[in-house]
C-alpha positions in Angstrom: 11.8 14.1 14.9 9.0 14.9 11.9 5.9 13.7 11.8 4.0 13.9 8.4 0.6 12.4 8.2 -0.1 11.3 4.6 -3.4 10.1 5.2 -5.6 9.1 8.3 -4.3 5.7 8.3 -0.7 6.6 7.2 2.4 8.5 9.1 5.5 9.3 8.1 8.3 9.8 10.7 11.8 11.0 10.3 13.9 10.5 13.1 16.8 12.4 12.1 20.3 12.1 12.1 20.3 9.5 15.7 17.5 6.9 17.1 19.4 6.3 20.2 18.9 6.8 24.2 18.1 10.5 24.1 15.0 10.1 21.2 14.0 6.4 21.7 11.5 7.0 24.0 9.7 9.6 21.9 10.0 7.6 19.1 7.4 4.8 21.4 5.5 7.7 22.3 4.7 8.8 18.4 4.2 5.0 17.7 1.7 4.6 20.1 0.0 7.7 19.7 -0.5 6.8 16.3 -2.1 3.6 16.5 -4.1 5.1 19.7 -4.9 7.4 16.9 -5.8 5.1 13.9 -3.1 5.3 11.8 -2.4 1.5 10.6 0.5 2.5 9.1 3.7 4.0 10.4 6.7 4.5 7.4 10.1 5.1 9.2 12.0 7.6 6.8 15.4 7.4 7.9 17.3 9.2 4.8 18.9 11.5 7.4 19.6 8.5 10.2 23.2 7.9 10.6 23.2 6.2 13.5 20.9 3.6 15.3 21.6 2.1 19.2 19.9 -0.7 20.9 17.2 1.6 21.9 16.2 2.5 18.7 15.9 -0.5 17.7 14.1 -2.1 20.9 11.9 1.6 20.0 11.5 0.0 16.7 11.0 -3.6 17.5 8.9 -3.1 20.3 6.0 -1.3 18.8 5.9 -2.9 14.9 3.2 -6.2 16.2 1.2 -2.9 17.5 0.4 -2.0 13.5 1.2 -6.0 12.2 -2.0 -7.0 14.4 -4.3 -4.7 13.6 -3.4 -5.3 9.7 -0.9 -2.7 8.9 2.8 -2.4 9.2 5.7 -0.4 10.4 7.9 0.4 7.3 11.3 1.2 7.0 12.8 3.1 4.2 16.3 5.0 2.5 18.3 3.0 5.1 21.7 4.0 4.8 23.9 0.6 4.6 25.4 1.4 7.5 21.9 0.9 9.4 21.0 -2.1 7.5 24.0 -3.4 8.3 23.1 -3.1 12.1 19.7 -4.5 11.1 21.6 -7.5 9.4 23.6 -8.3 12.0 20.4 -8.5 14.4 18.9 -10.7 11.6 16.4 -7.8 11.9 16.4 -6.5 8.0 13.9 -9.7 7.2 11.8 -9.0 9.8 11.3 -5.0 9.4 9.1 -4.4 6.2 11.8 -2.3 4.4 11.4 -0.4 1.1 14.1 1.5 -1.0 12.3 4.9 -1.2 9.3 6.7 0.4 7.3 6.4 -3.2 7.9 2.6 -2.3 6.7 2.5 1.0 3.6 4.9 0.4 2.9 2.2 -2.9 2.9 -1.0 0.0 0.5 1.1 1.9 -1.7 1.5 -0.8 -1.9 -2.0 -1.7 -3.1 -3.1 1.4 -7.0 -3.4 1.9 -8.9 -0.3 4.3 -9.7 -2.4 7.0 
Protein backbone atom coordinates (compact mmCIF):
# COMPACT_ATOMS: atom_id res chain seq x y z
CA UNK A 1 0.00 0.00 0.00
CA UNK A 2 1.38 3.82 -1.00
CA UNK A 3 0.74 6.58 0.85
CA UNK A 4 1.39 10.05 -0.87
CA UNK A 5 0.51 13.16 0.98
CA UNK A 6 -0.34 15.95 -1.46
CA UNK A 7 -0.97 18.49 1.00
CA UNK A 8 -1.52 18.60 4.90
CA UNK A 9 -5.15 18.06 4.45
CA UNK A 10 -4.92 15.63 1.47
CA UNK A 11 -3.62 11.80 1.13
CA UNK A 12 -3.41 9.75 -1.59
CA UNK A 13 -3.55 5.94 -0.98
CA UNK A 14 -2.93 3.15 -3.43
CA UNK A 15 -3.93 -0.11 -2.28
CA UNK A 16 -2.54 -2.10 -4.98
CA UNK A 17 -3.52 -4.86 -6.87
CA UNK A 18 -6.07 -6.56 -3.73
CA UNK A 19 -8.19 -4.69 -0.67
CA UNK A 20 -9.09 -7.87 0.85
CA UNK A 21 -8.55 -9.86 4.36
CA UNK A 22 -4.77 -9.76 4.39
CA UNK A 23 -4.58 -5.50 3.78
CA UNK A 24 -8.02 -4.43 5.05
CA UNK A 25 -7.05 -3.84 8.30
CA UNK A 26 -4.12 -1.59 7.35
CA UNK A 27 -6.11 0.10 5.16
CA UNK A 28 -8.31 1.30 8.73
CA UNK A 29 -5.19 1.85 10.24
CA UNK A 30 -3.90 4.56 7.40
CA UNK A 31 -7.51 5.90 7.49
CA UNK A 32 -7.48 6.65 10.86
CA UNK A 33 -4.16 7.73 11.21
CA UNK A 34 -4.83 10.27 8.80
CA UNK A 35 -7.69 11.99 10.16
CA UNK A 36 -5.92 11.50 13.84
CA UNK A 37 -3.46 13.36 11.75
CA UNK A 38 -5.55 16.18 10.04
CA UNK A 39 -5.84 15.17 6.67
CA UNK A 40 -9.68 15.88 5.71
CA UNK A 41 -9.17 14.28 2.78
CA UNK A 42 -8.34 10.66 1.88
CA UNK A 43 -8.33 9.96 -2.33
CA UNK A 44 -8.44 6.05 -2.82
CA UNK A 45 -6.29 5.55 -6.11
CA UNK A 46 -7.15 2.20 -7.05
CA UNK A 47 -5.73 2.14 -10.86
CA UNK A 48 -3.79 -0.94 -9.89
CA UNK A 49 -6.94 -2.66 -7.74
CA UNK A 50 -8.17 -5.67 -9.37
CA UNK A 51 -9.82 -7.09 -6.79
CA UNK A 52 -12.00 -5.82 -3.74
CA UNK A 53 -13.69 -8.39 -0.86
CA UNK A 54 -16.13 -7.61 1.78
CA UNK A 55 -13.37 -6.39 3.94
CA UNK A 56 -12.24 -3.81 1.76
CA UNK A 57 -15.08 -2.58 1.37
CA UNK A 58 -16.35 -2.72 5.19
CA UNK A 59 -12.30 -1.01 5.32
CA UNK A 60 -13.76 1.48 3.10
CA UNK A 61 -17.19 2.03 4.35
CA UNK A 62 -16.36 2.00 7.80
CA UNK A 63 -14.07 4.90 7.94
CA UNK A 64 -15.60 7.51 5.03
CA UNK A 65 -18.31 9.43 7.91
CA UNK A 66 -14.71 9.79 9.81
CA UNK A 67 -13.61 12.57 6.89
CA UNK A 68 -17.66 13.33 5.72
CA UNK A 69 -18.14 14.80 9.49
CA UNK A 70 -15.39 16.66 9.86
CA UNK A 71 -16.18 18.33 6.19
CA UNK A 72 -13.99 16.35 3.85
CA UNK A 73 -14.44 13.15 2.05
CA UNK A 74 -12.99 9.82 1.22
CA UNK A 75 -12.63 9.69 -2.73
CA UNK A 76 -12.50 6.95 -4.90
CA UNK A 77 -10.88 7.10 -8.22
CA UNK A 78 -9.62 4.95 -11.83
CA UNK A 79 -12.02 2.18 -10.57
CA UNK A 80 -11.68 -0.59 -12.84
CA UNK A 81 -15.37 -1.69 -13.99
CA UNK A 82 -14.89 -4.70 -12.47
CA UNK A 83 -14.73 -2.81 -8.93
CA UNK A 84 -17.53 -0.55 -9.65
CA UNK A 85 -19.42 -3.26 -10.59
CA UNK A 86 -18.96 -4.71 -6.91
CA UNK A 87 -19.68 -1.14 -5.75
CA UNK A 88 -22.97 -1.30 -7.89
CA UNK A 89 -24.15 -4.21 -6.80
CA UNK A 90 -23.79 -3.03 -3.03
CA UNK A 91 -25.60 0.12 -4.26
CA UNK A 92 -22.35 1.53 -2.95
CA UNK A 93 -21.03 3.61 -6.23
CA UNK A 94 -23.64 6.54 -5.14
CA UNK A 95 -22.60 6.62 -1.94
CA UNK A 96 -18.54 6.62 -2.31
CA UNK A 97 -17.56 10.16 -3.75
CA UNK A 98 -15.96 8.58 -6.99
CA UNK A 99 -13.97 10.59 -9.64
CA UNK A 100 -12.67 9.30 -13.13
CA UNK A 101 -8.99 10.29 -12.59
CA UNK A 102 -6.59 11.45 -9.75
CA UNK A 103 -6.54 15.23 -11.55
CA UNK A 104 -10.36 14.84 -10.82
CA UNK A 105 -10.30 13.98 -7.36
CA UNK A 106 -7.34 16.43 -6.36
CA UNK A 107 -9.78 19.24 -8.35
CA UNK A 108 -12.97 18.12 -5.70
CA UNK A 109 -10.51 18.68 -3.01
CA UNK A 110 -9.70 21.83 -4.00
CA UNK A 111 -13.01 23.05 -4.28
CA UNK A 112 -13.88 22.47 -0.91
CA UNK A 113 -13.49 25.41 1.66
CA UNK A 114 -10.14 25.09 4.41
CA UNK A 115 -12.03 24.51 7.28
Amino acid sequence: MDKRLLSSQVLVISPGVMLDNYNASSMVESLVSARAGGVRFVIIDMARLEFISSAGVGALLGTVNTFRDQGGDLILCQVSPTVLHVLKVLDLDTYFTVRQSLEEAVTLTEAVPQS
